[in-house]
Every structure is written in structure tokens, then in C-alpha cells.
C-alpha positions as CSV (number, residue, x, y, z in Angstrom):
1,X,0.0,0.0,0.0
2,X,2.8,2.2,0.8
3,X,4.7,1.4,-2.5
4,X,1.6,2.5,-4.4
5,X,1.1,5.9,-2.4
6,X,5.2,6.7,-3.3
7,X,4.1,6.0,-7.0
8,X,0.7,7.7,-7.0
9,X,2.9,10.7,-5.9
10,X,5.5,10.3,-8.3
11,X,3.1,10.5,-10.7
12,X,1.7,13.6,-9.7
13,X,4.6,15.4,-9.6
14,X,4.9,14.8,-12.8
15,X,2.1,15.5,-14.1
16,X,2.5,18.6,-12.0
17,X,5.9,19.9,-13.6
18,X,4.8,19.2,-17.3
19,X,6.0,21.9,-19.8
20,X,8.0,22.7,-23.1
21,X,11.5,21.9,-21.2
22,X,10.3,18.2,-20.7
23,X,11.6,18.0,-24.7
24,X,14.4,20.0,-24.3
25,X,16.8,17.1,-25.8
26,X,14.4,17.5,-29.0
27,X,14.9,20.0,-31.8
28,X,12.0,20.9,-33.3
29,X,13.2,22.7,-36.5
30,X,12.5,19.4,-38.4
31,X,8.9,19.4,-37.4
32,X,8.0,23.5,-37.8
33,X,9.5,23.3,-41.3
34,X,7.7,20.3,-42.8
35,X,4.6,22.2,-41.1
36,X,5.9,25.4,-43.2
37,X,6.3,23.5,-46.2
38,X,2.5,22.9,-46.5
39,X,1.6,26.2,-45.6
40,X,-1.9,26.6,-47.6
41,X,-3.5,23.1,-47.8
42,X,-7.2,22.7,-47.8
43,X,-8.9,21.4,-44.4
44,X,-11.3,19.6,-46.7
45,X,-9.4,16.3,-46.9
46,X,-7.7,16.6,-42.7
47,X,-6.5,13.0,-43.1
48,X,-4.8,13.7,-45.8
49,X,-3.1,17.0,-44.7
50,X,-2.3,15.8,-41.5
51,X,-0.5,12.9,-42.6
52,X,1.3,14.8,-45.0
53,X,2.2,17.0,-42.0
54,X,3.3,14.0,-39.5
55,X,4.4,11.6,-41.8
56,X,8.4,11.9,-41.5
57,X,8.4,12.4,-37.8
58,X,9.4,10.1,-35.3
59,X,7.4,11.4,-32.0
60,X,4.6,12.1,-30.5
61,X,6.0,15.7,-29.2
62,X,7.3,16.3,-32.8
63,X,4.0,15.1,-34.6
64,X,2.1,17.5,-32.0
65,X,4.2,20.4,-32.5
66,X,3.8,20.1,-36.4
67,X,0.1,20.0,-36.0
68,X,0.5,23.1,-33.8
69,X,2.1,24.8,-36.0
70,X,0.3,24.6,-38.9
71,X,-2.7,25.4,-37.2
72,X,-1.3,28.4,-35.3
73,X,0.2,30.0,-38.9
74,X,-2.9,29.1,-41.4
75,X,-6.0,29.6,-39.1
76,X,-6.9,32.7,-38.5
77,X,-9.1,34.4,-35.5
78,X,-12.5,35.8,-36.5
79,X,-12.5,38.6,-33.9
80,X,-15.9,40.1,-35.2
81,X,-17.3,36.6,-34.7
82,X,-15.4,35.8,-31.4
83,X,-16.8,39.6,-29.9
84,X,-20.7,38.8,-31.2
85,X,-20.6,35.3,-29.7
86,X,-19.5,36.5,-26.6
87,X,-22.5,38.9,-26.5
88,X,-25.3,36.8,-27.3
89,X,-23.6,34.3,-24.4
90,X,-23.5,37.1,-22.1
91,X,-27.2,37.6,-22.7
92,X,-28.2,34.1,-22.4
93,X,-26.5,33.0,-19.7
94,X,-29.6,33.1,-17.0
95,X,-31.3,30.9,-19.8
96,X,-29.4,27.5,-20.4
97,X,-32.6,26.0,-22.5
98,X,-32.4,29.6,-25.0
99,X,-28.4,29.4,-25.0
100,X,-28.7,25.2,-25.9
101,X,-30.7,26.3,-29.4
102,X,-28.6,29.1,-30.0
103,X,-25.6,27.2,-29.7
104,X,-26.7,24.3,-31.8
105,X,-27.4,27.2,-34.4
106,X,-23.7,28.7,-34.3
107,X,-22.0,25.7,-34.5
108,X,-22.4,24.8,-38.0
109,X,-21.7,28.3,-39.1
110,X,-18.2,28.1,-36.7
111,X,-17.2,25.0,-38.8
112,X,-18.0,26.0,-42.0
113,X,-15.9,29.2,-41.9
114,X,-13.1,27.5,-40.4
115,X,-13.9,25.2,-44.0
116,X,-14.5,27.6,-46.2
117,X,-12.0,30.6,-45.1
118,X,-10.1,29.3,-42.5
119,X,-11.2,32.0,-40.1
120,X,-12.6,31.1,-36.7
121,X,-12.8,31.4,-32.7
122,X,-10.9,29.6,-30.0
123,X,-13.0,26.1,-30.0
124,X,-12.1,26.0,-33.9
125,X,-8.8,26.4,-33.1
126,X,-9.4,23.5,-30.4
127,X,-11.3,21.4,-32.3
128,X,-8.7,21.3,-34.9
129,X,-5.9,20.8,-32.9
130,X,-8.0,17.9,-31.3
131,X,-9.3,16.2,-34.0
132,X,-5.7,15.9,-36.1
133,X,-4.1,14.8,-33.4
134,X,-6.6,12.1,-33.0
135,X,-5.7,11.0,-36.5
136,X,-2.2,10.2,-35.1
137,X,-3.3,8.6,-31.9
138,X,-2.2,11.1,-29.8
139,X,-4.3,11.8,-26.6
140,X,-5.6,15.7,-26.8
141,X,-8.6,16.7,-25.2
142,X,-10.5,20.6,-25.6
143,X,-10.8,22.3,-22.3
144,X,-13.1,25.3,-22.0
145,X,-12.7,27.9,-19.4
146,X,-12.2,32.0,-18.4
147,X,-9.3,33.8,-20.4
148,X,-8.1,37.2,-18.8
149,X,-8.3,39.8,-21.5
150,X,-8.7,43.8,-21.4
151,X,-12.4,43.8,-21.3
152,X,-12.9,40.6,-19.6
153,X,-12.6,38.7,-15.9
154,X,-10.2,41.4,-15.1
155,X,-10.9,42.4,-11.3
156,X,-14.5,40.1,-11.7
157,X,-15.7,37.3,-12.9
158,X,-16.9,36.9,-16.2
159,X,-18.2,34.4,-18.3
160,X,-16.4,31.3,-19.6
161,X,-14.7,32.8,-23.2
162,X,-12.0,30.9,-24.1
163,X,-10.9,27.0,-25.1
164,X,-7.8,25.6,-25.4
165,X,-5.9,22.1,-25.5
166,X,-4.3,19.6,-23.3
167,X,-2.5,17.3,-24.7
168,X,-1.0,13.8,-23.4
169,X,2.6,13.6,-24.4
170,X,5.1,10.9,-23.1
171,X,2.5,9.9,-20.3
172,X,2.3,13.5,-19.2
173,X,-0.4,16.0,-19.7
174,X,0.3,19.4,-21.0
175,X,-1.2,22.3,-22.1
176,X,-1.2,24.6,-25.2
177,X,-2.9,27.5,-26.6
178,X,-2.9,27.7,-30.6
179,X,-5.6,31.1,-30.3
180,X,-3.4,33.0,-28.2
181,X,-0.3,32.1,-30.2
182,X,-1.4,32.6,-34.1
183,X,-1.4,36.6,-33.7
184,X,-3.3,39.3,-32.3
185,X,-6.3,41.2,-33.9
186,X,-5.2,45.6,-34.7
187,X,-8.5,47.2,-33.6
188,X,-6.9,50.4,-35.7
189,X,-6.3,48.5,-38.7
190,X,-9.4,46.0,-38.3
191,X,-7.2,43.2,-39.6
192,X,-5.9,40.7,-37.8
193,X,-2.2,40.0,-37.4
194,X,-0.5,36.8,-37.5
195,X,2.5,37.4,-35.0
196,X,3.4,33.5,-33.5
197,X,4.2,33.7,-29.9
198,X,5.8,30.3,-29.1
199,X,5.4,30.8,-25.3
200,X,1.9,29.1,-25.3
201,X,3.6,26.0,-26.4
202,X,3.4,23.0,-23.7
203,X,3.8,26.2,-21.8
204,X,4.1,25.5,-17.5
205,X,0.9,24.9,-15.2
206,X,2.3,28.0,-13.1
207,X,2.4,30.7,-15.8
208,X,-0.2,29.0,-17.8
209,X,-3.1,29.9,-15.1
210,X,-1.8,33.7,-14.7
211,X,-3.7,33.6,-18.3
212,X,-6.9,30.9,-18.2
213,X,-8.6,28.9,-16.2
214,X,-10.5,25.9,-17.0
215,X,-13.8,25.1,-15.9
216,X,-12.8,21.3,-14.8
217,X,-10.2,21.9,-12.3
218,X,-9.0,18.6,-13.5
219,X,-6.7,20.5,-15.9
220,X,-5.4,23.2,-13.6
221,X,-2.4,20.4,-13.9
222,X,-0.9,22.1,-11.0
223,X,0.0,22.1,-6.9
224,X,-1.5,25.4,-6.9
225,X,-5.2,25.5,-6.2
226,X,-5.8,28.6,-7.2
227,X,-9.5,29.8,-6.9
228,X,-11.9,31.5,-9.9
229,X,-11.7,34.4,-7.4
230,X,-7.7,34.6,-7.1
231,X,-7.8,34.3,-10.7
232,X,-9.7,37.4,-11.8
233,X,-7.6,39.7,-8.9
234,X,-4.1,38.5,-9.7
235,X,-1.7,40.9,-11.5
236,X,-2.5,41.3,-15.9
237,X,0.0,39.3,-18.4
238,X,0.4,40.2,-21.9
239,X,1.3,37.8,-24.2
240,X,5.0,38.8,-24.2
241,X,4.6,37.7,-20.8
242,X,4.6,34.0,-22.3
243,X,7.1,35.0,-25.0
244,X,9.5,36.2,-21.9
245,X,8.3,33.1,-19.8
246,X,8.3,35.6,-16.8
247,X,5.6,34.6,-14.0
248,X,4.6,37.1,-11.5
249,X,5.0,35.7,-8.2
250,X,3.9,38.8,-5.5
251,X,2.1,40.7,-5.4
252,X,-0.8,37.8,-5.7
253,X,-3.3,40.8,-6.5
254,X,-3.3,43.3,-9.4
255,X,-5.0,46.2,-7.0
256,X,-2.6,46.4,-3.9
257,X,-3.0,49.1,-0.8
258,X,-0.9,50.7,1.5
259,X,0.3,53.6,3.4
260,X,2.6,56.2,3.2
261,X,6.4,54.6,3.5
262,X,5.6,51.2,3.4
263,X,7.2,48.8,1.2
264,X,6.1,46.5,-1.8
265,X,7.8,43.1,-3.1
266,X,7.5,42.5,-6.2
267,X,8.8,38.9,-7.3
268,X,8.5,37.1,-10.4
269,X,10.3,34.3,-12.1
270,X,12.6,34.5,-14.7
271,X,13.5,31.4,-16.8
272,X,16.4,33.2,-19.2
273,X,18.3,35.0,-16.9
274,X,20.4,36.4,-20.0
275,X,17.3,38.5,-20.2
276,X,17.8,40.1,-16.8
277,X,20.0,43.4,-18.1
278,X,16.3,44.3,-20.2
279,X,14.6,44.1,-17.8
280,X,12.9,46.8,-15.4
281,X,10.1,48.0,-13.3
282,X,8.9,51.2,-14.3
283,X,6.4,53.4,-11.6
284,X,3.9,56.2,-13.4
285,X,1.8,58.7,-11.4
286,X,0.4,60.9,-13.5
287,X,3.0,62.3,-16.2
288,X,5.9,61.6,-13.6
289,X,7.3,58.2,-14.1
290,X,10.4,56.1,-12.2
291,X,12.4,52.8,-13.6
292,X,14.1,50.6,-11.4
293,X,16.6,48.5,-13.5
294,X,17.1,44.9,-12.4
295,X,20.3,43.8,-12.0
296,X,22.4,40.5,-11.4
297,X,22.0,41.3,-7.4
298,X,18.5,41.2,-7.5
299,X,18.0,37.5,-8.9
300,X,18.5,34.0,-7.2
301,X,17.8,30.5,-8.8
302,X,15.5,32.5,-11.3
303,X,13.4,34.2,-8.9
304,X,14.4,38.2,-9.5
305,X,13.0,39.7,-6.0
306,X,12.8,43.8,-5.6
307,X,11.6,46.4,-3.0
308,X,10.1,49.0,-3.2
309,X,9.4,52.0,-0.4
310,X,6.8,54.5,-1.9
311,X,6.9,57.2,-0.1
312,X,4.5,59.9,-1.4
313,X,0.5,59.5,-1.7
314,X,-1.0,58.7,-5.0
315,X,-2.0,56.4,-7.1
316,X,0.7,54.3,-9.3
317,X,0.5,52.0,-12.4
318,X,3.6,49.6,-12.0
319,X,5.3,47.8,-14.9
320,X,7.2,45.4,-15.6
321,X,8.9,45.4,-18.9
322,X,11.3,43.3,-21.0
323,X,13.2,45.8,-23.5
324,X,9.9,47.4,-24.8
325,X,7.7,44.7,-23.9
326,X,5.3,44.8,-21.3
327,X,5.1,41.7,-18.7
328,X,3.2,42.2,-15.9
329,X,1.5,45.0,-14.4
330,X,0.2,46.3,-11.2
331,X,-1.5,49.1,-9.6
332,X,-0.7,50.6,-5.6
333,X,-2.7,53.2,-4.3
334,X,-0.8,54.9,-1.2
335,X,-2.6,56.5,1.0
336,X,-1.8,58.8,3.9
337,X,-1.7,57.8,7.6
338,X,-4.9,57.8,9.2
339,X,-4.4,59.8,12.8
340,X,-6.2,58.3,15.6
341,X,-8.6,61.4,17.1
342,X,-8.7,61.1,20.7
């Protein structure tokens, strides 16, 4: 009984730890370029296009990545559709029995632009991703849940808008987002951008849930048992926050207040700590603004740790950054002293 306990354990862990570095000893230029040689193929004949996709590689990982991939650079992200579903969900969702018809209604129209023009919304992109990997026998479930965007479960909880995969690799499970990765949509420009962002591959359990959280808490995949409520309050990530692989570790809360003089951590992990001469905090109030470099000194076993005494009332957005990018960002409001009246 004991024996099996160690092993049930072992097998947690894991499960636990699962993430891109697991592959490490595996060079996946072989796999992204076959999946860039059939850049263009029609989704009309999948078993077809995904054997021509997997056929010359010898693993799982490698036959997984080439579906990703393909999917992430030739599927694009209907935005206009992705906003309107979102709305009519919003408005149905004190009404499962009206939301049931309306959603059998959408589907077909989801799958046939995904067809036709190769456009859809994040459960195309999981669907895809799901059903060619099933065509290889590899294990890859679609796991709905909340995203953190700029209009949404940002400081409250939302509704469920995003879906992404986990997929079983090497008797692990692990968890990738092709949406997030294709590209981003330019409101300006009304076009969408495809701008791949290869930090939502078999990306960690840790940073992973600073971004989305699943519905099943099955595939939290993680120690942490974060809640729904932790989740909508915890610092904002940006995508470069993924291309970095920088996860914010303290503050725990994107809204933080104190007093006068008192001090703030702020801790995050750094996995490429050649990065660490890029990379700053920078404090705005108004039109006056303050960067803290990070330096050498501040970092320990990839954990950069830095205080910060603010001295002066006000409220402050606080940023980290990676050369121009933005990582992470928090807001402190310092207030004064209260005196006690006696």
C-alpha cells in the first residue's frame, strides 16, 4: 500500500511539472519546417493534410508540435465573430434551454468558416488541434474555461470565453494555446495580425493559469489550487509575458494598498536569466514616471526579487517590462496615515 502511495505521488509530480523543457533534448526545427512546407493546404481532406504534416516524424512531441504549428500560422481568428458570440452568451446566460438552441445554431456556421475561409474562434482552433491529433493517436482533449483579457474577468468574474488544449505527451499532460499564439487582432487596422508567440507551447501549469482557467479543475495540472476568485484579482499578463516566460510571483493581487512609506515586493520568475539586463520595473503617477533597473544582485535561482518604499500618496500603475515589452502590471494606491482622534 505504501509502494503505491510513493508511485501515485510520483506520478503527480509529474504530471505537476509538465512543460516545453520536458523536450528539451528535442529539436523541433525538423517538425515546424515540414509544417511550413505545406503552408496553404485545404482542411477539406484533414487526413490527408495531416499525414502529410506528421508523416516523417518520429514522435509524438514532434508530430504534436507540427500540427500546432500549422494550425497556429494558417487559421486565423475571426475577432468580429469571437466579440458577437461572446455577447449573445453574455445575454443568455440566466437561460441554459435559449443558449442550448442558440448554440446548436452557431456551431455549424463556426465549422464552416473554419472550412471555407479558414477563419474562426478559439474552440475552432481547439477542435482542430483535437481532432488531427486524433488521426495520429495522440491523446488531446479541448478544455473550455475564463481567459483574462482587457475587457474581460479582469478584477471580476466573467463568463467562460476561451478553449484551449491539453494534450497527453510521453505519459504527461500538457497544455497549449494555438488562439493566443497565431497573432493578435489591430483594432486600428481592423485586420488581424499573425505574429506566432511560441510561449503558449506546452507552456508551465504555473504561468499558464496567470492567463486561463478551466472550468474542470481537472486540468489546472498544477500544486497550486488557485481559486476562480484569485484568478480574476491577480496581476495582468500580456502575451510577451509567455514570449518572456516571466511569471509574477507577488504581489498575488493586481490592485494592492498601503500607506505612506511602506514597502512592496515585487517577485516574479525568470526562466532566461540572460534577459535580466532588459529588464525593469517602471512606476507612473500621473505624467511623472520612475524605472528601477534589475540587475544580477537582484536575482536568485530564477526568482528576480525587488523592494520597493513609496513614499508619497497617489495612485501608481507599475510595470514590468522586458526591453519594450510589457510583462506584468500592477497598480498601488498609497494613502496617507490615518491619525487616531482622541
Amino acid at each position: 500500500m505504501r509502494q503505491l502511495v510513493l508511485i501515485l505521488v510520483l506520478f503527480l509530480s509529474f504530471t505537476i511539472y509538465a512543460q516545453k523543457e520536458d523536450f528539451s533534448f528535442i529539436n523541433f526545427d525538423k517538425a515546424d519546417s515540414i509544417a511550413n512546407s505545406c503552408k496553404g493546404y485545404s482542411l477539406r481532406n484533414l487526413p490527408v493534410l495531416t499525414y502529410n504534416i506528421t508523416q516523417d516524424l518520429d514522435t509524438q512531441v514532434e508530430q504534436f508540435r507540427a500540427i500546432y504549428i500549422w494550425v497556429c500560422n494558417n487559421i486565423e481568428s475571426d475577432y468580429s465573430f469571437g466579440e458577437s458570440t461572446l455577447r449573445h452568451r453574455k445575454r443568455m446566460k440566466n437561460d441554459s434551454v435559449s443558449f442550448s438552441i442558440w448554440n446548436a445554431q452557431v456551431l455549424p456556421k463556426v465549422f464552416k468558416k473554419l472550412l471555407n475561409d479558414k477563419k474562426t474562434i478559439c474552440s475552432g482552433y481547439a477542435y482542430l488541434i483535437k481532432e488531427m491529433s486524433a488521426l495520429v493517436g495522440i491523446n488531446c482533449e479541448i478544455v473550455d474555461g475564463y481567459s483574462r483579457t482587457t475587457s474581460h474577468n479582469i478584477g471580476e468574474i466573467d463568463i467562460p470565453n476561451h478553449s484551449w488544449n491539453a494534450v497527453k505527451l510521453n505519459s504527461k499532460w500538457y497544455l497549449a494555446d494555438a488562439t493566443m499564439a497565431s497573432g493578435y487582432f489591430d483594432i486600428d487596422k481592423n485586420e488581424f495580425v499573425k505574429n506566432y508567440n511560441d510561449g503558449y507551447f506546452l507552456v508551465s501549469p504555473e504561468l499558464f493559469l496567470k492567463k486561463n482557467y478551466p472550468l474542470d479543475l481537472t486540468w489546472l495540472l498544477s500544486e497550486n489550487k488557485t481559486t476562480l476568485r484569485q484568478f480574476v484579482d491577480a496581476p495582468i499578463v500580456y502575451g510577451s509575458t509567455f514570449k518572456h516566460t516571466v511569471t509574477p510571483i507577488c504581489p498575488k493581487i493586481l490592485n494592492t494598498k498601503i500607506t505612506v512609506n511602506q514597502e512592496v515586493v515585487f517577485k516574479f520568475k525568470l526562466k532566461d536569466e540572460t534577459k535580466i539586463k532588459n529588464t525593469r520595473l517602471v512606476f507612473s503617477s500621473g505624467l511623472k514616471s520612475k524605472t528601477i533597473n534589475v540587475t544580477d544582485l537582484d536575482i536568485n535561482n530564477g526568482i528576480v526579487e525587488l523592494k520597493y518604499r513609496f513614499t508619497k500618496k497617489g495612485s501608481y500603475d507599475v510595470h514590468l517590462m522586458v526591453g519594450a515589452d510589457f510583462v506584468i502590471t500592477y497598480t498601488v494606491k498609497v494613502e496617507k496615515v490615518k491619525k487616531n482622534l482622541l
